[in-house]
C-alpha positions in Angstrom: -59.6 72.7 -147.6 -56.5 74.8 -146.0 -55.1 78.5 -147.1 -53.1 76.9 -149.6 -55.0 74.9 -151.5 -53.6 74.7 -155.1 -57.1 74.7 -156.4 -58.4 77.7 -153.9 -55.2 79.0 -155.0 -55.0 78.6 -158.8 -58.5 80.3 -158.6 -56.9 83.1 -156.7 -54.2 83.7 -159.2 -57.2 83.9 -162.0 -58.9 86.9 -160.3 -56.2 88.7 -159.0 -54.8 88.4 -163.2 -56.4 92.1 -164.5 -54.9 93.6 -161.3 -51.4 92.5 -161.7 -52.0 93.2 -165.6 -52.9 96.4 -164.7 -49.9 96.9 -162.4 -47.2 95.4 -165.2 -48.3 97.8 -168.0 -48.2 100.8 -165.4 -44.9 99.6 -164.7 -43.9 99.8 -168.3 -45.7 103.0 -169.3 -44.8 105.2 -166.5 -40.8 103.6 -166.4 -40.8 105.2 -170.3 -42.8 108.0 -169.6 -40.4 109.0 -166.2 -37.1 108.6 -168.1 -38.2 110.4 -171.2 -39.2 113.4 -169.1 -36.1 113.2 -167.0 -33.9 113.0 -169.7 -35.4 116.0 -171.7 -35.4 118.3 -169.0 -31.8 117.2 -167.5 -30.9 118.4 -171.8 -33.0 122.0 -171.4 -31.5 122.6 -168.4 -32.7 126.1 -167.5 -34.3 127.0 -171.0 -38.2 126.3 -171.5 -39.4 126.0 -168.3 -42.7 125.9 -168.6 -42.8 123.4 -171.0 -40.5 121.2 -168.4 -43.1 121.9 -165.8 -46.1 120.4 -168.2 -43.3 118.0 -169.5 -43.0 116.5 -166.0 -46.7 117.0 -164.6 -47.8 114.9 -167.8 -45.1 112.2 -167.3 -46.2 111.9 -163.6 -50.3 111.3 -164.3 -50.5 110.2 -167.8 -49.6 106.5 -167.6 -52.5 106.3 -165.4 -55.0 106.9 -168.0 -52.4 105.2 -170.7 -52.3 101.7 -168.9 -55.5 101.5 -168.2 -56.5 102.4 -171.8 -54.1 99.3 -173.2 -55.8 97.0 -171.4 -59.2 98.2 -172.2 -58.8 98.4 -175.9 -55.3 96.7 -176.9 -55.1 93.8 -174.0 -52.3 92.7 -171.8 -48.7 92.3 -173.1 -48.4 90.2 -170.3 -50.8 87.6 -171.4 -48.2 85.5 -173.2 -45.6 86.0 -170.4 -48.0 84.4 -168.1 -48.5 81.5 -170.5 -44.9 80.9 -170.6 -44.5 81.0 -167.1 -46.9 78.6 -166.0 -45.7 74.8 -166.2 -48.1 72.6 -168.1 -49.7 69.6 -166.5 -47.6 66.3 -167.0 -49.3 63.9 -168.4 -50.6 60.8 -166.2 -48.3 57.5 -166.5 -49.7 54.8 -169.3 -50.6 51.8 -167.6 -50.8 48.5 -169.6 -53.2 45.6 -168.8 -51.2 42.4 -168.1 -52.9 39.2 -168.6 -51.5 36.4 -166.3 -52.2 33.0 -164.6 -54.7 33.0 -161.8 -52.4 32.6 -159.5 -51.1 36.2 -159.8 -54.2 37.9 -160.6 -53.4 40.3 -157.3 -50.9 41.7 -159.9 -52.9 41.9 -163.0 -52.6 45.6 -163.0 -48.9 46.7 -162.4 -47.8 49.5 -164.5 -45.3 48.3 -167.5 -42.1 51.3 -168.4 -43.2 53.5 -166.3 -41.7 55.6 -163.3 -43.6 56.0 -159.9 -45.7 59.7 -160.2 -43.9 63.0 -158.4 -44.9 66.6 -157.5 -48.1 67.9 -159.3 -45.7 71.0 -160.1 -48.3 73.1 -159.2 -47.6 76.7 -161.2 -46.0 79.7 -159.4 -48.9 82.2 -158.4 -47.3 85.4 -160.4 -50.5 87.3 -160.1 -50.7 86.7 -156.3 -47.6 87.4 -156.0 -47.1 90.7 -157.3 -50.7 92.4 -155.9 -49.6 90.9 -152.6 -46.2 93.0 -153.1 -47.8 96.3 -154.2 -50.8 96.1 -151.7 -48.0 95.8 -149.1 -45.8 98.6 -150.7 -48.9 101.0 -151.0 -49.8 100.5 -147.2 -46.2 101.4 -146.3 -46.4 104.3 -148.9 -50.0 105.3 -147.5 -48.6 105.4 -143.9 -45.9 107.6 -144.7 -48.0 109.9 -146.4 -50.6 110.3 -143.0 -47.4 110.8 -140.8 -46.4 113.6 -143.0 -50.2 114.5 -143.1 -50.6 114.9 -139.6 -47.1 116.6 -139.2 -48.4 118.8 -141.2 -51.5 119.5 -139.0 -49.4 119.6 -135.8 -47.7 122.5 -137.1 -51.2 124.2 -138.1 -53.1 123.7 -135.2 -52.7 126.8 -133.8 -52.6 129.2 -136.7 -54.6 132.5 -136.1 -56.4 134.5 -139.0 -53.7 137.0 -139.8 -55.3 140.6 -138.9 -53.0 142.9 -140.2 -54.4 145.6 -142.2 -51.1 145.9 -144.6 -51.4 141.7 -145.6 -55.1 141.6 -145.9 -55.2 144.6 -148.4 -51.9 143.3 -150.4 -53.7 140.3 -150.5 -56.8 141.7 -151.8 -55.2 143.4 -154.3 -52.9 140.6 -155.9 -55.9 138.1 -155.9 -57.7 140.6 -157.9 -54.7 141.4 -160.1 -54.2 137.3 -160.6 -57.9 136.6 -162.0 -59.0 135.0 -158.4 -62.9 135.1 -157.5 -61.8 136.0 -154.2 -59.2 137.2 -151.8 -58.3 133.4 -150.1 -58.5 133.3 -146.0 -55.4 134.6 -144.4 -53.2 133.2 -141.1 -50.8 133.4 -139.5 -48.6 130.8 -137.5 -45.4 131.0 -135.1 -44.5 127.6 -135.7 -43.6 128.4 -139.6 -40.8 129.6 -141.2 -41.9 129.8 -144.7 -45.7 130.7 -146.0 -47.7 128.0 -147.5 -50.7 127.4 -149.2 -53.0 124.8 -148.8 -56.8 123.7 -148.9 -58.9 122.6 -151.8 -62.6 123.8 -151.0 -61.4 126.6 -148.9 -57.8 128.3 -150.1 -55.8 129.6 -147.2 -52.3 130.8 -146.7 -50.8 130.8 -144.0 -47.9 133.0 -143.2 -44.8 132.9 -141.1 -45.1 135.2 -137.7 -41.9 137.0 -139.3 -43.9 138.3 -142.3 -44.4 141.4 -140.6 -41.0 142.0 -141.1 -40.5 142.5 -144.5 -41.1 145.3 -146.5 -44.0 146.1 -148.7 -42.3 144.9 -151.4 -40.9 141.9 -150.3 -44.2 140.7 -148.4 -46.2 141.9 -151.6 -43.5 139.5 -153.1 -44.4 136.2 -150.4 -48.2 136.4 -150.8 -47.7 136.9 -155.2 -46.1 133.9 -154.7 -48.5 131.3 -152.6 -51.5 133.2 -154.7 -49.8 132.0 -157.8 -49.5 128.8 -156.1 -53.8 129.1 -155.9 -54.6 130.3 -158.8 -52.6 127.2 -160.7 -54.3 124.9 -158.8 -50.6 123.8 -157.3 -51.8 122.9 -153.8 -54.1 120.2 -155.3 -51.5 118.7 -157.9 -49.0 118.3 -155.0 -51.0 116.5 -153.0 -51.9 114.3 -156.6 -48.5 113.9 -156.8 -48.0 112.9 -153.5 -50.4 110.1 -153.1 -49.2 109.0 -156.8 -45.8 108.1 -154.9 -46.9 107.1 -151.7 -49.1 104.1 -153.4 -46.6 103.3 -155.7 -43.5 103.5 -153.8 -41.6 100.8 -156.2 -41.6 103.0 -159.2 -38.0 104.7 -158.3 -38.2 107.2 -161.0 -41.4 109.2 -159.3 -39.5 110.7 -156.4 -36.6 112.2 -158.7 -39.0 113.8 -161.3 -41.6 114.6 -158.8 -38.8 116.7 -156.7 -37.5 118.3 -160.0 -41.1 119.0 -160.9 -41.6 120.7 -157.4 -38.4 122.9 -158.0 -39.7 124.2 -161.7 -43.4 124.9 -159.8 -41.6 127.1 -157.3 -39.7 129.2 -160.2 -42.8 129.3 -162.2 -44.5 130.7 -159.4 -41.6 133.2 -158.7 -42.2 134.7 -161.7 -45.7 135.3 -161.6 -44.9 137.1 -158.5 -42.0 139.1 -160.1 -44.4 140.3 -162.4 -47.0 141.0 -160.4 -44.1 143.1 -158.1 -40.8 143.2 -158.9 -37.6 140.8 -159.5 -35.8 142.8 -156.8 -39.0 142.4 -153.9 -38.9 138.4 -154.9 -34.7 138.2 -154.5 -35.6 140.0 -150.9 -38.2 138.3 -149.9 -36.0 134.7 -150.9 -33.0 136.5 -149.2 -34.9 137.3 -146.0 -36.8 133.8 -146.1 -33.7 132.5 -146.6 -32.2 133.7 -143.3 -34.8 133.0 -140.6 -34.2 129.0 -141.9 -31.1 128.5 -139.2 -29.2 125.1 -139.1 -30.9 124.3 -135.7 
């Protein structure tokens, strides 16, 4: 029996049925869920931003849980579709018994009105068909995410913990001021040219070699912002987000929220760190940020 048997295959299309099930209704729910989103916060504009941000977030992670609950308590909308779409059997030709002379009896059973058989007209493998196209989507998706991944590395290979005694005590003092346990682990890196904060068991941030250059203000400004960035939790819903896209690459509306999501994270968390400073350290600090990103 070869690859492409139609029985191996028909038995193929049945297993792989909840997965491409499951794929259809995420397809649905996230498509309505993605535009909704989009459209309300392209209406707000600049108003409400925090309720854009959760807006988005929810829009982003929620059909997850919602597909998989439809088919778990409601059932497929696709089982019908599928019914439809699969050609029933054609019936087998009616033969009629001829009676004859003796002398044709080689012939006694020739088919009477009807045509020669044709094609089984085996159905279309619709199940098969679209896991095969996701699974192949997601592994492109996947390895896009591990190149970033381990650009990302490359960059923070040979960060250093930052020792300077003016970070370390701003630090101290805006973790404590922001609710965290602890004062996260500190670096520094002369292949950055903005801070970031990363790490999910152990928070670090890791600042550009510049920081030293900015004021108390403005660096009391940088490290509000990438502790606010901590204490939400961002690092770990980016990276959410992230793999949400990279595994399902064909759902066109994630990359357009997800970036105007990312944009309404950034603001939130310039806020926090206006508060926890001053508007006119943050302006700075974007100012001077700003200006050691050269075209090059």
């Amino acid at each position: 029996m070869n690859a492409f048997d139609p029985a191996r295959l028909a038995a193929l299309d049945d297993a792989l049925r909840p997965v491409a099930d499951w794929l259809g209704t995420f397809a649905l729910h996230s498509t309505a869920a993605l535009s909704l989103a989009w459209g309300a916060a392209a209406l707000l504009g600049r108003r409400a931003a925090g309720a854009q941000e959760a807006l988005l977030r929810a829009a982003l992670f929620a059909p997850l849980v919602s597909a998989t609950l439809q088919l778990a308590v409601v059932g497929s909308p696709w089982t019908a579709w599928f019914a439809a779409a699969t050609p029933a059997a054609s019936p087998a030709p009616v033969h009629e018994r001829v009676f004859v002379v003796p002398d044709l009896a080689a012939f006694a059973m020739e088919p009477v009105g009807a045509a020669a058989p044709t094609g089984s007209g085996m159905p279309v493998p619709w199940a098969v068909l679209a896991v095969a196209a996701a699974a192949l989507a997601a592994a492109l998706g996947t390895a896009w995410l591990a190149l970033a991944w381990w650009r990302l590395r490359r960059v923070l290979v040979d960060r250093v913990p930052e020792t300077a005694p003016r970070a370390l005590a701003t630090a101290s003092r805006l973790a404590h001021a922001l609710g965290l346990r602890q004062s996260p682990h500190l670096s520094r890196s002369e292949r950055l040219a903005t801070p970031i904060a990363f790490g999910l068991l152990r928070p670090e941030i890791c600042l550009p070699a510049r920081a030293n250059a900015l004021d108390d203000e403005a660096l009391a400004a940088m490290l509000g912002h990438e502790l606010a960035h901590l204490r939400r939790a961002d690092p770990r819903a980016t990276w959410a987000a992230a793999v949400l896209q990279a595994l399902f690459p064909w759902q066109l509306l994630l990359a357009p929220v997800r970036r105007r999501w990312s944009r309404l994270v950034e603001l939130r968390c310039d806020a926090i760190a206006a508060a926890q400073t001053s508007p006119t350290g943050v302006a700075r600090c974007l100012l001077e940020v700003a200006s050691w990103l050269s075209p090059r």
